[in-house]
N, C-alpha and C positions, 0 to 999 in steps of 0.2 A: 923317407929317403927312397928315389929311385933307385933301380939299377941300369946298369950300362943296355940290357936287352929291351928297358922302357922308351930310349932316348928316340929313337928313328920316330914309335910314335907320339914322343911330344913334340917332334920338332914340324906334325902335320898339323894344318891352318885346321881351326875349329870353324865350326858352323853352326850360326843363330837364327833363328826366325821368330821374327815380331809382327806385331802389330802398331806401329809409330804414325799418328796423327790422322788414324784411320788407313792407312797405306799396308798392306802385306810387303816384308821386304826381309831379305836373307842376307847376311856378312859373314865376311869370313874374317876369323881372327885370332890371333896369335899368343902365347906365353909371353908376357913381358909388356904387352897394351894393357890397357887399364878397365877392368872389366869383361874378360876374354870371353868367359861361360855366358854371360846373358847380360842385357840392359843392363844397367844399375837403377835403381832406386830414385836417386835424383831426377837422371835422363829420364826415369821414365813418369816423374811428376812434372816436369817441364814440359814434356808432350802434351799431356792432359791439360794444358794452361795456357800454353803458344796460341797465338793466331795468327795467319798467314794466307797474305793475298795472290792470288793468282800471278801479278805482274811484279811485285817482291822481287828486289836486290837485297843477299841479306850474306851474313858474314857469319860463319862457325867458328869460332874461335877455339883452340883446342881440339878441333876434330874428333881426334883417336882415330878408329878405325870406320867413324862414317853416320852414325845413328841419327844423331840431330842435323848434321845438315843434308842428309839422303833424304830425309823424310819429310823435309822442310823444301827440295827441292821439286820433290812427289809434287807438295801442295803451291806451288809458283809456278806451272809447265809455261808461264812467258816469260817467266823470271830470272835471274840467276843464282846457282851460289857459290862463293868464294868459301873453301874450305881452308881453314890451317891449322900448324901443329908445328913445333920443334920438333918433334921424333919421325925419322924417315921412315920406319917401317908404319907407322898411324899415317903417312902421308899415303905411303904405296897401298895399302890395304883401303884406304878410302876411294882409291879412284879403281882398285881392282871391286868395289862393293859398287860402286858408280856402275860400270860395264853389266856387271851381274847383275844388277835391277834398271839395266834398260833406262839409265837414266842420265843425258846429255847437258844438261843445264848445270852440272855443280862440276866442279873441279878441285883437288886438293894439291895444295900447294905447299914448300917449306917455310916458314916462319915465325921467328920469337916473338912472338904476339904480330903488333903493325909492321917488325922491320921490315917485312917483304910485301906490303900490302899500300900501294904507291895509289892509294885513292883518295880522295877528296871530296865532302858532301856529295858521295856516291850512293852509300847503302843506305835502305827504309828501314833496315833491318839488324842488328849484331846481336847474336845470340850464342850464351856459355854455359858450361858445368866449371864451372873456376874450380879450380882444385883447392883444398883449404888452405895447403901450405905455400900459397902462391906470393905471401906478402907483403906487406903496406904499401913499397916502394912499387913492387911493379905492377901493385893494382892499380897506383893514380898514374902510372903510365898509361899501364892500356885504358882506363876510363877516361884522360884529355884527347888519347890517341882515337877512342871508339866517338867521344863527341865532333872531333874533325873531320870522322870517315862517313857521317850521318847525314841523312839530307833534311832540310827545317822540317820538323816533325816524327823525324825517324827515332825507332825505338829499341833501346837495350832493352836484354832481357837475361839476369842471371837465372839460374839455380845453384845454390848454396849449402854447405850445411848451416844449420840454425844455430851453429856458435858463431857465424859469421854477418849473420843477420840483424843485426842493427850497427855493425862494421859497414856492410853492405848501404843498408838505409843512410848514413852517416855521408859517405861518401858518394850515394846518387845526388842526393842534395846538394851537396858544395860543386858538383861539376856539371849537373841537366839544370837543377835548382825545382826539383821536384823526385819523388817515389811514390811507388803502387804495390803494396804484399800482394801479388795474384791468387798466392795459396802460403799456407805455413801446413806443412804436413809434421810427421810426428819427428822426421830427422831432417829434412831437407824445407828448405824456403824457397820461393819462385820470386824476383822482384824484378820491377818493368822503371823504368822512365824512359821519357820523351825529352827530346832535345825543341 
């Protein structure tokens, strides 16, 4: 338990530095985002596993406060990326993490998954940390929603926890009609298909 003389300083932006897809990069983030103190453990096995091309259109799904698609932007400088999130302070803190690393190609935006992502075999790219308690229902929303926003050949990519992971596998297949384990780590799973 706090007390009231703690509060002024938790209510200051925290600050991270990493190392994400070979990029040095700094965010700042908050009490109440998801993973305030440092990367997590997923994000930071999905790093190690992502590949990403220079001209990459690609989609963060989930945002938070910026990690995967900052550094995913790093690695596209022709490319772009569409950031999103239902939480406004993950949206504000992504584009104040954009500014802070010098980085113009991504942009974070509000949205419950595709509702505000008005694209069409657009992205090469859609890439997540799903949260676990995300859902049956609204994961084969966003998975028909993420097969429409892909261009022929373009690639989902989650990271998962591994109680999700043949959930995961189960449902690439009925909706790309294909899956790829990129890595199975000791808590967290990486899985790819292609549309």
């Amino acid at each position: 338990m706090f007390i009231r003389k703690d509060i002024p300083r938790l209510k200051q932006d925290l600050t991270i530095q990493s190392y994400l897809l070979g990029h040095k990069l700094i965010f700042k983030t908050r009490w109440g985002v998801f993973s305030p103190r440092a990367i997590d453990n997923g994000t930071s096995l999905l790093m190690r596993y992502l590949e990403v091309s220079e001209n990459d259109k690609c989609l963060d799904l989930g945002c938070g406060y910026g990690p995967i698609g900052l550094s995913v932007a790093k690695s596209c400088p022709k490319g772009e990326v569409h950031m999103v999130d239902k939480d406004f302070i993950a949206v504000e803190l992504s584009n104040i993490n954009a500014k802070l690393n010098n980085i113009d190609n991504a942009k974070a935006y509000l949205s419950d998954a595709f509702l505000s992502v008005n694209k069409y075999a657009y992205f090469d790219q859609v890439i997540s940390n799903i949260p676990a308690k995300v859902g049956k229902e609204q994961l084969s929303i966003i998975l028909y929603d993420a097969f429409d926003a892909l261009k022929p050949s373009g690639k989902i990519t989650f990271v998962t926890i591994n109680g999700l992971r043949n959930f995961i596998k189960d449902n690439f297949k009925a909706v790309f009609g294909n899956y790829k384990k990129l890595k199975q780590g000791k808590k967290y799973t990486v899985s790819q298909a292609i549309k």
